[in-house]
C-alpha positions as CSV (number, residue, x, y, z in Angstrom):
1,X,-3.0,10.1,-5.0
2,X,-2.5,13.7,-3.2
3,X,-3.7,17.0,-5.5
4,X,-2.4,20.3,-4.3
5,X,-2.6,23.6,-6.4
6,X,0.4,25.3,-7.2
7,X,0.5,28.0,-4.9
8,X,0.4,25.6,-1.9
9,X,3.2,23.6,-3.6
10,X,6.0,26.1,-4.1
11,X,5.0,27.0,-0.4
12,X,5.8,23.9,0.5
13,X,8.2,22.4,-2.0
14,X,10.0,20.2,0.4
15,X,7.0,18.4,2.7
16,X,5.3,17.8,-0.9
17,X,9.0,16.5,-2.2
18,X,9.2,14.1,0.9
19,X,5.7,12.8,0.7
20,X,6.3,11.9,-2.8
21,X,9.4,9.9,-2.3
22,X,9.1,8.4,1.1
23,X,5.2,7.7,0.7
24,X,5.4,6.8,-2.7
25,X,2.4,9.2,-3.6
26,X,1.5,10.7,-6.8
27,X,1.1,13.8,-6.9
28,X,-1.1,16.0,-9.3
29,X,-0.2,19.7,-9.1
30,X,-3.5,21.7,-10.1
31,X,-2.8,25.4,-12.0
32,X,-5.2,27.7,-12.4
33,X,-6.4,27.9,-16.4
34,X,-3.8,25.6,-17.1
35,X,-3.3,22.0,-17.4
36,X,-2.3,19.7,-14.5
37,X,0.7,18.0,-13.8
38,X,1.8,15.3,-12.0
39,X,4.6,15.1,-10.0
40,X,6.0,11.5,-8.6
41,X,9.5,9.8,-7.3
42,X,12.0,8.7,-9.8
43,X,11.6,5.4,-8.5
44,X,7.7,4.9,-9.4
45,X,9.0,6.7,-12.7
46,X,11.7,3.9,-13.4
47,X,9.2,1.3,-12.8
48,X,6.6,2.5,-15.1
49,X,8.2,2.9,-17.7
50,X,9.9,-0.6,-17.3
51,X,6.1,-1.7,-17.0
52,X,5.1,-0.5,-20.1
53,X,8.2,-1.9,-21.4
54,X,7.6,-5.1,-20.1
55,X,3.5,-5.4,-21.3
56,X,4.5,-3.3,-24.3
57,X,5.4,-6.2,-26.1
58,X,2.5,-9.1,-27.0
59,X,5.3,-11.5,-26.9
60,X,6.8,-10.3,-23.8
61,X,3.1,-10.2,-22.1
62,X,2.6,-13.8,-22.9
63,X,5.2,-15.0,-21.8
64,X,5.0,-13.2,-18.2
65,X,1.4,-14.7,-18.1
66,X,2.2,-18.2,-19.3
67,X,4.7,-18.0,-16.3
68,X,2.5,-16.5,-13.7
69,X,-0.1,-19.5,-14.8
70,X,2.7,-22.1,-14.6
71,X,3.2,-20.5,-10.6
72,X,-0.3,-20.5,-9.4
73,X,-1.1,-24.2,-10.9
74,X,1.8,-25.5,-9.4
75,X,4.3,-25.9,-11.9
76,X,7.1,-24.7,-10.8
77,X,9.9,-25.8,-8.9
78,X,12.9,-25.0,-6.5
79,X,16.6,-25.2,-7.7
80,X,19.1,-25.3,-5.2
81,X,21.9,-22.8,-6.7
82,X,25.6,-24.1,-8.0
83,X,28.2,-21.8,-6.3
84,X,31.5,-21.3,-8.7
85,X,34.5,-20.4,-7.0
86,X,36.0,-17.9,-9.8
87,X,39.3,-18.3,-8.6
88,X,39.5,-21.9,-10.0
């Protein structure tokens, strides 16, 4: 996580910009007698949100660890897949 104050971000909007979404940083923007905020890519937005989402729901969380538990003991198992010809 980079923190830069405001002044040193508009400066340099575009090498803050970059770092976010190439480097997939965070970035909190510090404002003098204000509160920060915190700047990162839509991409690292889009997968939060689907995280919270995702462990938002009891059921939902159970499930993904039942699974995960399944994987690391050894319960799982590889399907080859059935290719359908849609043109049939």
């Amino acid at each position: 996580m980079l923190a830069v104050n405001y002044t040193n971000l508009r400066e340099n909007m575009k090498k803050y910009m970059d770092c976010v979404s190439d480097d997939y940083e965070t970035l909190v923007v510090t404002r003098k007698d204000n509160r920060n905020v915190v700047m990162m890519s839509e991409e690292s937005y889009n997968n939060l949100m689907e995280n919270i989402y995702v462990m938002g729901s009891k059921a939902n969380y159970d499930w993904l660890m039942e699974s995960k538990k399944q994987l690391e003991t050894g319960m799982a198992s590889v399907h080859s897949l059935i290719e359908v010809d849609l043109d049939e």
